[in-house]
N, C-alpha and C positions, 0 to 999 in steps of 0.2 A: 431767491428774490432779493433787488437791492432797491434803493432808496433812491427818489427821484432829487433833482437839484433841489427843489420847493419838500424836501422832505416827506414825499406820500412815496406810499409802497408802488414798487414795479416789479413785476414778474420778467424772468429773462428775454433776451432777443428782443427787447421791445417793448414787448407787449404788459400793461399796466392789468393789474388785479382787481382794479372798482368792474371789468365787463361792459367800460361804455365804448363806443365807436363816435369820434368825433372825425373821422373821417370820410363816410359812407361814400358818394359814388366821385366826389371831388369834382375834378373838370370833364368827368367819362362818364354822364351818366347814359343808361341805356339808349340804346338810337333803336323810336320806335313811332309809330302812330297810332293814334285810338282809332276807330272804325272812324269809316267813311272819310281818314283822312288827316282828321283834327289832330291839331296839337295841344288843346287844351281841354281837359274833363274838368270839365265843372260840377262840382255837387252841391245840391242844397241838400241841412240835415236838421230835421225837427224834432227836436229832444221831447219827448212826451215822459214826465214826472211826474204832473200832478196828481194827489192821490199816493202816491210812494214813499214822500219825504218826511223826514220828523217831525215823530206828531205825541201829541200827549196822549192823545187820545188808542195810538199802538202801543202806548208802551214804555215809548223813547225815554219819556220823564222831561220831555221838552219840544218846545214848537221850534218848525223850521227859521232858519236866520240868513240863508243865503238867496240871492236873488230876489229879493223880495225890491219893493217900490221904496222903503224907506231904509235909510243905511243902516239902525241900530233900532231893533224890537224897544219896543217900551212898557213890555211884560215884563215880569219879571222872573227869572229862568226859574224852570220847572210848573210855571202856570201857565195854563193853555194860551195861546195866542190869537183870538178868532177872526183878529186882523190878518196876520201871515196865513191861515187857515184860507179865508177869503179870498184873500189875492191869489193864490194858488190855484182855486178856482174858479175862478178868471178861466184860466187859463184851457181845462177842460169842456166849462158849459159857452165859450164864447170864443177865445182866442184861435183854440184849434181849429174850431168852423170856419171861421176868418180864413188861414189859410189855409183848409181845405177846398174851399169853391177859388179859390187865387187859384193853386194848381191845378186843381182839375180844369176851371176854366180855358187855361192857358196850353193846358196840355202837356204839361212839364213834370219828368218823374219827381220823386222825394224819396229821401231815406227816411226812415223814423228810427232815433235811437229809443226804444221802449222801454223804458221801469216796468219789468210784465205785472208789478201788483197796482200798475197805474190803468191798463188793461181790463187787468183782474175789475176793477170797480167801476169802471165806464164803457160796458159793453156795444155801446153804440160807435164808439170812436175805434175798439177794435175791427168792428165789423166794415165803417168806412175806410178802414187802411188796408183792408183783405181786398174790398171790393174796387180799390182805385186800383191794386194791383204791387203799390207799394212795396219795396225790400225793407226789409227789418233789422235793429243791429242790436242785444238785445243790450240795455244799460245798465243791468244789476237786475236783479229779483227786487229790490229797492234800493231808489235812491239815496244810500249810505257808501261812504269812502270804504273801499275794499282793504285800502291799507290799514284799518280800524281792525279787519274782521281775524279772528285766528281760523288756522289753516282748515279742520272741519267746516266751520261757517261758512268759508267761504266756496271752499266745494260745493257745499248745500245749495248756494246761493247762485252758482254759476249752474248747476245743473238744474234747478228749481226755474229760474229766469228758462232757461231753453223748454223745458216741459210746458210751463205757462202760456210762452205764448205762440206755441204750437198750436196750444190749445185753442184761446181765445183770436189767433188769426187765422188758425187754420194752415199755417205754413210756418216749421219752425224757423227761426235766425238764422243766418250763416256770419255774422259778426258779434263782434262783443266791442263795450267800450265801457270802462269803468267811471264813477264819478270821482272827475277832475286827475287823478293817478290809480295805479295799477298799487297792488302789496307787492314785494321779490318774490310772489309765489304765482301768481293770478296768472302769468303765461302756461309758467308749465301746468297748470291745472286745466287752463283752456284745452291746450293739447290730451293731456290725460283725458277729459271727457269724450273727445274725439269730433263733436258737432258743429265745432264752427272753425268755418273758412278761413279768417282774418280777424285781428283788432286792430282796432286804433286808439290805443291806448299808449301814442308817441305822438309829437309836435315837433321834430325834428330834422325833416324833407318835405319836397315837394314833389316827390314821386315814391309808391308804396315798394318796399323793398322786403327779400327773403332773412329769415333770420333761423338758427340752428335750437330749437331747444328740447335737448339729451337728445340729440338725433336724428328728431324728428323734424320736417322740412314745416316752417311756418310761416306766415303770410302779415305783414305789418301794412298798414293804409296809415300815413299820417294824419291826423286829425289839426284841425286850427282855434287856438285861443284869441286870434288875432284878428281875421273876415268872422267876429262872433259878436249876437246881439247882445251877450252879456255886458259889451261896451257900455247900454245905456244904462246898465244898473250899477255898473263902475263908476259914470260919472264921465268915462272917458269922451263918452257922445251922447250928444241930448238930443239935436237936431236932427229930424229926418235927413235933412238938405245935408248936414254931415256924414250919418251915413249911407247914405248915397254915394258920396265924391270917396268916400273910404277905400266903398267896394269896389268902385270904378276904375280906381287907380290903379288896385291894387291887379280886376281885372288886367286891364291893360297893358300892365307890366309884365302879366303873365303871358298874354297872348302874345304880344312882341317877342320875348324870352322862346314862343312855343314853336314859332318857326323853325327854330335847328335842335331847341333841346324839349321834349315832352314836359308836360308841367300836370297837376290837377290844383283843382281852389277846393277848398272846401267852403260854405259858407254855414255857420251853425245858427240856427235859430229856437226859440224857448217861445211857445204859444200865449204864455203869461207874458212876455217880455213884448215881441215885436205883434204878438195880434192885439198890441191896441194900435187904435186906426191913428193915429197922428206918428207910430215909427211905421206900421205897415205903408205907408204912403212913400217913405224912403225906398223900403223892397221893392216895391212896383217900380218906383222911378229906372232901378239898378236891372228888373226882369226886362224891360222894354231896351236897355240899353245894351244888353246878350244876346239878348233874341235877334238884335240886328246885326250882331257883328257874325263874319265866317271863320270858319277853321274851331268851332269852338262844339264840345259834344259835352250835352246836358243830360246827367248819365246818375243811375243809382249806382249804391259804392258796392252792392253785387257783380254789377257789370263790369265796374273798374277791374276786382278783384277775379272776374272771370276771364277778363279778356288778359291781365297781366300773369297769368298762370300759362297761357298758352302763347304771348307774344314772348315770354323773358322766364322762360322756365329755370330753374335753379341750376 
């Protein structure tokens, strides 16, 4: 191994010791098209948490602090918070609904990335994701960072998630996607369990790619922080009418781009976040504006990950 001019370690021929690829498919990437033509998969994906996340009341010894409506809990840590508790469920008894008859009305699949013990506690909302037909990606057994958990836990916790919500959908997951980052262990444990298809547990591309771990052939779907409603709890966008033009654009650039080179979007959404009706009003605006354009295939991330297995096999 020698030393890079910037003094980090390089392994020989090249090749650098950190294991990242900043290279991936460059000016080459695969020359393909999604069914029926399209050059752009578009996903919408509905993070369903609530119910999952830290709670005093599991245990945690603290109430949730992330995404919530106000930037800094005014609890104080280690005492329940029945503010952030609330808003949370929001999210559950009202948000979800919200955009569950959007989709269904419109006819448009969804992904749900599921916290299964979010599942586990609102057996109604599993039973409407079974029965729209919905693909599953599963998001932790709970909504806690994986990179927190040691390596038993986290086994537990990957195969626990899969079991769960087998159970209460009736169809296990074929994807995984951890909250917010993966641990250096959580791939190869994905593979060791053997059950799921793909993660997207990377922000990296714009088309999913194969990757080698110990061997074994595995399956990457980039995911987006970026077409994410978590925008409005950043701060980054308030206005509906903002995010609208966001996602618009950001369409469009894609779809132009998907003429000669395949693209996917992902759009992520939080049913506490966007099913209140003055952001759900931007969605709509951005659903009407897809629906009319062509070349574009409105697709669960099952589908992506099925159809890319047999168009671009490794």
């Amino acid at each position: 191994m020698t030393d890079g001019a910037d003094g980090s370690a390089r392994s020989g021929a090249g090749g650098w010791s950190d294991g990242r690829d900043l290279v991936g498919y460059g000016p080459n990437p695969p020359d393909l098209r999604w069914p029926g033509g399209a050059g752009l998969a578009l996903n919408f994906v509905l993070n369903v948490e609530e119910g999952a996340e830290y709670s005093v009341g599991l245990g945690d010894g603290r109430s949730e602090k992330a995404l919530l409506e106000v930037r800094a809990s005014r609890v104080p840590q280690g005492d329940r918070d029945l503010a952030s508790e609330s808003m949370y469920e929001y999210g559950q008894r009202v948000g979800f609904w919200r955009l569950h008859d959007l989709f269904r009305d419109r006819g448009l699949p969804l992904t749900i990335f599921a916290s299964a013990m979010a599942l586990e506690r609102t057996p109604t909302v599993a039973e409407a994701i079974r029965d729209a037909g919905w693909d599953v990606c599963a998001h932790g057994w709970r909504w806690v960072e994986h990179y927190m958990l040691d390596e038993a836990t986290e086994r537990e916790h990957i195969a626990r998630a899969h079991a769960s919500i087998a159970r209460t959908v009736g169809r296990p997951p074929k994807g995984w996607y951890c909250r917010y980052a993966p641990s250096p262990r959580t791939r190869a444990l994905l593979v060791e369990h053997g059950g799921y298809l793909y993660d997207s547990d990377a922000y990296n591309d714009d088309l999913p790619y194969w990757t080698d771990v110990g061997g074994a052939r595995h399956l990457v779907i980039p995911y987006s922080m970026v077409t994410n409603d978590a925008k409005f709890a950043s701060g980054d966008v308030y206005a509906a009418a903002d995010y609208t033009a966001f996602l618009t654009d950001t369409f469009d650039v894609l779809l132009a781009e998907s003429a000669s080179k395949a693209r996917i979007m992902s759009v992520g959404l939080h049913s506490r976040v966007i099913g209140h009706p003055g952001r759900l009003a931007g969605l709509m605006r951005f659903l009407d504006h897809v629906q009319r354009a062509p070349g574009v295939w409105i697709c669960g991330r099952d589908s992506i990950a099925e159809h890319w297995q047999k168009a671009v096999p490794r």
